[in-house]
C-alpha positions in Angstrom: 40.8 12.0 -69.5 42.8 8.9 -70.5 45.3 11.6 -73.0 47.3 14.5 -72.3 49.4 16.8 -74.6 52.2 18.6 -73.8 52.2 22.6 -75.2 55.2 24.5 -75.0 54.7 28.5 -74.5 51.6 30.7 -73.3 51.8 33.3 -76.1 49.2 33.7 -79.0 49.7 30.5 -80.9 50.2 28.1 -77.3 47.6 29.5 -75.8 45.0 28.9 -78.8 46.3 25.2 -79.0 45.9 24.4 -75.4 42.4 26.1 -75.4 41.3 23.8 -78.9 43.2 20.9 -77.2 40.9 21.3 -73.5 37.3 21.8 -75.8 37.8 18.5 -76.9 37.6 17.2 -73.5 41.9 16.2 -73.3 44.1 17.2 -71.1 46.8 19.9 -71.6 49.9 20.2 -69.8 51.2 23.6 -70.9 54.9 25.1 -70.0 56.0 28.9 -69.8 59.2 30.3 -68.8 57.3 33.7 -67.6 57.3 35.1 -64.8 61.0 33.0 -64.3 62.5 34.6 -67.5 61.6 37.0 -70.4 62.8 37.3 -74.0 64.5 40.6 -74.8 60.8 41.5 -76.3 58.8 40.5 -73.7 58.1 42.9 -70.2 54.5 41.6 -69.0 53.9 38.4 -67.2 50.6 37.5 -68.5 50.1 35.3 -71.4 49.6 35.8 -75.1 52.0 39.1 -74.7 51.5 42.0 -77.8 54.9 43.3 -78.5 55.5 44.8 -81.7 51.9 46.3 -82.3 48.4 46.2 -80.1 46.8 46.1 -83.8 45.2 42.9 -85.0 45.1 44.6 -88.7 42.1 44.5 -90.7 38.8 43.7 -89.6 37.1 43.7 -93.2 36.1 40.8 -95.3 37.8 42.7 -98.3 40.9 42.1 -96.6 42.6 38.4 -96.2 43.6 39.2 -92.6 39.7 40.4 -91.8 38.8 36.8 -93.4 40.9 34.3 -91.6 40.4 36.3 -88.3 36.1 35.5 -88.8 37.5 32.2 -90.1 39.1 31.9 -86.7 35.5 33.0 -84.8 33.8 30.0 -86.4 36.2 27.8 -85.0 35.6 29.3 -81.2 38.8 31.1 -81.3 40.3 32.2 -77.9 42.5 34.7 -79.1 39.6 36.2 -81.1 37.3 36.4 -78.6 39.6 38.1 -76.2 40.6 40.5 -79.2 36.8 41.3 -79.8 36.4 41.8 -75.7 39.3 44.1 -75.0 39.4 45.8 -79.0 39.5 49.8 -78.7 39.0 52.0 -81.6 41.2 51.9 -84.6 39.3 52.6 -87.5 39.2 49.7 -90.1 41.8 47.8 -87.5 41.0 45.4 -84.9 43.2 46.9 -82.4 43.2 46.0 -78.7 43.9 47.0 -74.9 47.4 45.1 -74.7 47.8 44.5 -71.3 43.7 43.9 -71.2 43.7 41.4 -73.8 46.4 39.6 -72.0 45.0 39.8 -68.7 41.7 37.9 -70.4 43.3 34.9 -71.9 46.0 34.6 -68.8 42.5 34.2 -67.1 40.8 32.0 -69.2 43.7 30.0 -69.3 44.3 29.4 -65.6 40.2 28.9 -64.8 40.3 26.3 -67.4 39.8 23.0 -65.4 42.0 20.6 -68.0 44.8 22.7 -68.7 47.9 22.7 -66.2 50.1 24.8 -65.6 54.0 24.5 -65.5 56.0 27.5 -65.0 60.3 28.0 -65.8 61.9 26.9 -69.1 61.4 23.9 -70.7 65.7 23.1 -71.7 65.0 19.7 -72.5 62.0 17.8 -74.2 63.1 14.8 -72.7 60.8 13.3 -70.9 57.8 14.9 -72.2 56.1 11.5 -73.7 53.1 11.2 -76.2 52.2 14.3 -78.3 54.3 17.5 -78.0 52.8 20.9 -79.7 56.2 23.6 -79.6 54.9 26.7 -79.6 57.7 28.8 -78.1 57.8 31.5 -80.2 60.1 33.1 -82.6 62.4 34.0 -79.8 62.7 30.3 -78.4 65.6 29.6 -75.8 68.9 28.8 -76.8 68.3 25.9 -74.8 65.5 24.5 -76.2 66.5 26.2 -79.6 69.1 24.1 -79.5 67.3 21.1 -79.0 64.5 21.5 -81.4 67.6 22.0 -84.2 68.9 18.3 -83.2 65.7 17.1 -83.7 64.7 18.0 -87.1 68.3 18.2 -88.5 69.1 21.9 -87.9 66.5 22.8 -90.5 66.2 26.3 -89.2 66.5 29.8 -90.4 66.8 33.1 -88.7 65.5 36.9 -89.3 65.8 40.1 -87.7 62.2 41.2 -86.1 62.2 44.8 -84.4 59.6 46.9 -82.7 58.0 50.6 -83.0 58.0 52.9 -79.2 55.6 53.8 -77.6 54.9 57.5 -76.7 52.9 58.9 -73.5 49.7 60.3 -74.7 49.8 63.0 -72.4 53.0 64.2 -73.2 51.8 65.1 -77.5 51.8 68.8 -78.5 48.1 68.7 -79.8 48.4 72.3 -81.3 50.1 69.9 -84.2 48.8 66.8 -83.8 45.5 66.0 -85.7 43.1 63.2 -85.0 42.0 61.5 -88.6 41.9 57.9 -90.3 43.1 57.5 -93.4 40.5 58.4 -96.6 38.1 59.4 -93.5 37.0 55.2 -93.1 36.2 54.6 -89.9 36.5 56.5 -86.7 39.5 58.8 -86.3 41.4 56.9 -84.1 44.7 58.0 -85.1 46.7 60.9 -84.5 48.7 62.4 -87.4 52.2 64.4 -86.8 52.2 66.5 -90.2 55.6 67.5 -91.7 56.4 70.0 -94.3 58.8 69.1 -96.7 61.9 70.8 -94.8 60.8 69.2 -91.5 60.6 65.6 -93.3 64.2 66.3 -95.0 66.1 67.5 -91.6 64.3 64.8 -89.9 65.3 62.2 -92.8 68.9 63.4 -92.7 68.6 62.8 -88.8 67.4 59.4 -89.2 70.2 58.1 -92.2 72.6 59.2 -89.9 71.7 58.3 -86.2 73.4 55.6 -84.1 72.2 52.1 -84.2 72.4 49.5 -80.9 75.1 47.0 -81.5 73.2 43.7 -82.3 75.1 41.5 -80.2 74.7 37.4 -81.2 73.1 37.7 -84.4 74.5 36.0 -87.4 74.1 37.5 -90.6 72.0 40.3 -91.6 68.9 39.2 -92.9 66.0 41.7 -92.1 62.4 40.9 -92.5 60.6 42.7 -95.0 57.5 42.9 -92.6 58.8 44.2 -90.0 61.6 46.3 -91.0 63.6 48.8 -89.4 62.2 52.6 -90.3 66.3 53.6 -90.6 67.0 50.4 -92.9 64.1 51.7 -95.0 65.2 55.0 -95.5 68.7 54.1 -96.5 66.8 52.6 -99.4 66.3 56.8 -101.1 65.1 59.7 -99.5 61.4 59.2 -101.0 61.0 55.5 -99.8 59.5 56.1 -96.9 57.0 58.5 -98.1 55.4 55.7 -100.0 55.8 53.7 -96.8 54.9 54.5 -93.1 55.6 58.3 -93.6 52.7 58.3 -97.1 50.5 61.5 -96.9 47.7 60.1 -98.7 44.0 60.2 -97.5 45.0 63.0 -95.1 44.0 66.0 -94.7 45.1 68.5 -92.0 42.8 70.8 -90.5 44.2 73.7 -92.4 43.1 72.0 -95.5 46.3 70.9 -97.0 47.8 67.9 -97.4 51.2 67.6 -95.3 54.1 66.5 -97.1 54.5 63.5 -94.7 52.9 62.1 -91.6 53.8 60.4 -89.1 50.8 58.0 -87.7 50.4 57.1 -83.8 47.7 54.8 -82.8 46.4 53.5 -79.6 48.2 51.4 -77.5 45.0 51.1 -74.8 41.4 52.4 -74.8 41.7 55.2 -73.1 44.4 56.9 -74.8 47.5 57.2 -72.5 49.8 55.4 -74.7 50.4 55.4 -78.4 52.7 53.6 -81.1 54.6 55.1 -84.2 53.1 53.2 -86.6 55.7 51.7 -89.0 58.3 52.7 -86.4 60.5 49.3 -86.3 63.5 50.6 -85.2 66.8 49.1 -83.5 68.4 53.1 -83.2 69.5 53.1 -80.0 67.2 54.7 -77.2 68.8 58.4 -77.0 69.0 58.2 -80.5 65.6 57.2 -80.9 64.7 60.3 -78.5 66.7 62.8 -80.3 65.6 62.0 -83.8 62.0 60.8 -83.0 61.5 64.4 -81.2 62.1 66.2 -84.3 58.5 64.9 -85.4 56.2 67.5 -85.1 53.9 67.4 -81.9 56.8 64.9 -80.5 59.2 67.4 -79.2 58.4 67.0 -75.7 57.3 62.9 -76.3 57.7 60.7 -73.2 58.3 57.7 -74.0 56.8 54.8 -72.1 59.3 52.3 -74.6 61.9 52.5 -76.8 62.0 50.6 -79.9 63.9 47.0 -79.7 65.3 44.9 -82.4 66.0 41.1 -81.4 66.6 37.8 -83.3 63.5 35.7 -84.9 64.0 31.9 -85.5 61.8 30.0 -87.9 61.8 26.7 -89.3 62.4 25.8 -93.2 58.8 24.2 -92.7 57.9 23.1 -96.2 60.7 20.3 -96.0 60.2 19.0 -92.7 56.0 20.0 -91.4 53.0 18.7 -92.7 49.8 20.6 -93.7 48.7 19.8 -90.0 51.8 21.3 -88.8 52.9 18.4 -87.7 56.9 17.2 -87.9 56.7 14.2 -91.1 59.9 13.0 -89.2 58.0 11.9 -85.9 54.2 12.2 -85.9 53.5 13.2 -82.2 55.4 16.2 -83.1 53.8 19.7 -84.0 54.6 23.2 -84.1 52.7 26.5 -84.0 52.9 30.2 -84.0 55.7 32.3 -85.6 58.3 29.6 -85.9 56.5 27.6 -88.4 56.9 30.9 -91.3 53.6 32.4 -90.4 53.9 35.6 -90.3 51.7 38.3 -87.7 50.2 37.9 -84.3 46.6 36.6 -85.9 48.3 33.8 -88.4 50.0 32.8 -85.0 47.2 32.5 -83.2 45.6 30.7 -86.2 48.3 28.2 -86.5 47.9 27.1 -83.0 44.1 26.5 -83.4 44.8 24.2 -86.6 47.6 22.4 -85.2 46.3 21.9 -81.5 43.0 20.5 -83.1 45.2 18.4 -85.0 46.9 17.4 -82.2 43.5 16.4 -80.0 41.9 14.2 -83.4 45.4 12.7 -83.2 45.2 11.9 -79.7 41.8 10.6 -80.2 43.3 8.0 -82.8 41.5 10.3 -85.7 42.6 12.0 -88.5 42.0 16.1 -88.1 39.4 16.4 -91.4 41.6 19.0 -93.8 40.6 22.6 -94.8 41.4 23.4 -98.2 43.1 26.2 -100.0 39.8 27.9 -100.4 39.8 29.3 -96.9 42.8 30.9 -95.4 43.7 28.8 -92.8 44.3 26.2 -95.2 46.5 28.1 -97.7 48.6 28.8 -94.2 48.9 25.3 -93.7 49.9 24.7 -97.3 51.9 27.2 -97.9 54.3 26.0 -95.0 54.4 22.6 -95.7 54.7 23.1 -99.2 56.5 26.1 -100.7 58.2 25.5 -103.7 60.3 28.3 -102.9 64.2 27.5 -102.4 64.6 30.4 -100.0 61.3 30.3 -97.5 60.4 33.3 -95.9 58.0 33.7 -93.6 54.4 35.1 -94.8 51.7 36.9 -93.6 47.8 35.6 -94.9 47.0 36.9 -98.6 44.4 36.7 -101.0 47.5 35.7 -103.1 47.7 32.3 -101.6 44.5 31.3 -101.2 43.2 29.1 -103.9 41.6 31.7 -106.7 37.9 32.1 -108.1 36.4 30.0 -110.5 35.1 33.1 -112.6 36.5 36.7 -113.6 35.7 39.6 -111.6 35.9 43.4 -113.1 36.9 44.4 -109.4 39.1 43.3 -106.8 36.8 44.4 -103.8 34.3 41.8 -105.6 36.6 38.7 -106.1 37.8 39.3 -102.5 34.1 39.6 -100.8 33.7 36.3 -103.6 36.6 34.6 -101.8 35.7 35.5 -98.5 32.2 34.1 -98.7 33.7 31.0 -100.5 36.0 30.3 -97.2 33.6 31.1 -94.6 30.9 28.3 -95.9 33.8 25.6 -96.1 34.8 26.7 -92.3 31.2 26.8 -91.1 30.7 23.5 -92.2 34.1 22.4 -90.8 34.2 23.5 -87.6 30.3 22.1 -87.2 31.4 18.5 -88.5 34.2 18.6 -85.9 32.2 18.2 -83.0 30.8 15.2 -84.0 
């Protein structure tokens, strides 16, 4: 194995790369500061860590998320494959057993014969020579933060990114709690706290007015509309978050009525001994988070295996210094992956790394990477971080709306999607056949 790349971080996006980079027969030298040191996010020492959510979203071709996730199986996706091994039951969701799915790459990872290990904090890329992949993360080092901004001429933003608990299973009032998925699709893998409208107003009330944790270090306050705070939201009007995580729609209890509001939990592993709020981003701090949290019904006795954390997210303004390879235009042996690049979610991460670290390995092999186009959703990713026009870039998550659209008109959406879905998946299939030769 006459070349080597260097791949900084083992989470979703590092680990994809350095698994792509080791298929084509190249070696991999791959650094991560756990078990030495952990993010404010981060608590588990295996690799490719879940922090804000064990839910992969959407599993269906109908949905952009369900297509570039099958668009990610073609391609022999690690990340995928461990999802599809560890998932437990979410209804319409691809949801997995956190510390399972972890466990599985971590493995995979370690028994792979061409990738080594480095463990401790890269602080300096000096002395890494040829091809570098960064995939650090959205909560790099200030160390190599630092660094990185030298490099590409401090061409970097930063957001606020927080995190929903997590509640023991065991420790839910299921007299009130009912299990149900939304509009019955699926399984009922979620459990539903129903609130009448006086419940959901003192409990609103509670919320505007609780005590948040001081943010200590963060400049600005710029909050990510993806991942935003449940308190910032309802400061926005008392009915905001009933259209929000809070909406009663498509539930039903088992009285028959429809609650006024309901709060969602979902499983955090398969058997059911921990569950997330869903759209519970919070950065309240944690005996707030008690006090208020336990005025949900079936949550006045919750134990709470994790408070809700809010911490500082760094991404790139990618469009004027990456490539649609994710490569740095500024110095060609340079890439990037996973949540610092503007992609947005834990399976564009992961999808980023498998572009750019096949990049990287047709680069090392003195061949171009052949290009996917805007037709399939990894290649609107790719294009819209290298090139959105946009004067204020924010990060985004895969859409329907940035994938290159039909040729014809469709009377439904459901139809143009499942059109545009089948569209992508024969451009990938072909792709990810030719690359082997």
């Amino acid at each position: 194995m006459k070349h080597k790349i260097h791949v900084i971080g083992a989470g979703l996006a590092g680990c994809e790369a350095a698994h792509q980079i080791a298929r084509r027969g190249i070696a991999v030298e791959l650094y991560e500061m756990k078990p030495e040191r952990y993010t404010p996010a981060h608590r588990y020492p295996g690799f490719a860590e879940l922090v804000c959510s064990n839910s992969l979203r959407a599993d269906r071709l109908e949905n952009a998320v369900g297509l570039l996730k099958e668009e990610m199986r073609l391609a022999d996706s690690l990340i995928i494959e461990a999802a599809d091994r560890t998932r437990v039951p979410a209804g319409g969701a691809l949801a997995v057993d956190r510390t399972a799915f972890s466990d599985y790459i971590t493995s995979k990872i370690k028994k792979n014969p061409r990738i080594t290990l480095h463990e401790g904090e890269v602080a300096s890329l000096e002395g890494l020579e040829g091809i570098i992949i960064v995939a650090s993360g959205p909560l790099t080092s200030e160390a190599l933060s630092q660094e990185i901004a030298d490099k590409i001429g401090g061409e970097r933003l930063h957001f606020f990114d927080a995190a929903a608990p997590i509640v023991m299973g065991e420790s839910l009032d299921y007299e009130k709690v009912f299990a149900a998925s939304r509009y019955g699709k699926g399984t009922d893998d979620y459990l539903n706290c129903p609130m009448t409208k006086e419940e959901y107003q003192a409990f609103y009330q509670a919320l505007i007015s609780a005590e948040c944790a001081q943010l200590h270090g963060f400049e600005g306050q710029e909050v990510f509309e993806g991942c935003m705070p449940v308190e910032v939201m309802a400061k926005r009007g008392e009915q905001t978050l009933l259209f929000g995580p809070l909406k009663p729609v498509g539930l039903t209890a088992p009285d028959g009525i429809r609650p006024y509001a309901v709060v969602q939990l979902r499983k955090e592993d398969e058997a059911g001994r921990m569950y997330n709020l869903v759209g519970f981003q919070t950065h309240l701090k944690f005996g707030e988070q008690k006090r208020v949290f336990s005025m949900i019904p079936g949550l006045e006795q919750a134990e709470f295996a994790r408070f809700g954390v809010m911490h500082q997210n760094t991404y790139l303004n990618s469009p004027k210094i990456l490539d649609a390879f994710y490569r740095l235009r500024a110095d060609g042996n340079f890439f990037f992956a996973g949540q610092m690049t503007g992609v947005e979610g834990y399976v564009e991460s992961a999808a980023s790394g498998l572009y750019a670290g096949l990049a990287a390995a047709f680069q090392a092999e003195g061949r171009q990477m052949p290009a996917l186009s805007g037709e399939t959703a990894m290649g609107a990713l790719a294009r819209y971080i290298s090139s959105s026009p946009s004067a204020d870039f924010q990060p985004m998550n895969i859409t329907f709306g940035i994938i290159d659209p039909p040729e014809q008109r469709f009377r439904k959406k459901a139809e143009k999607n499942t059109y545009l879905s089948q569209r992508a998946l024969e451009e990938v299939r072909g792709w990810a056949e030719g690359l082997a030769n």
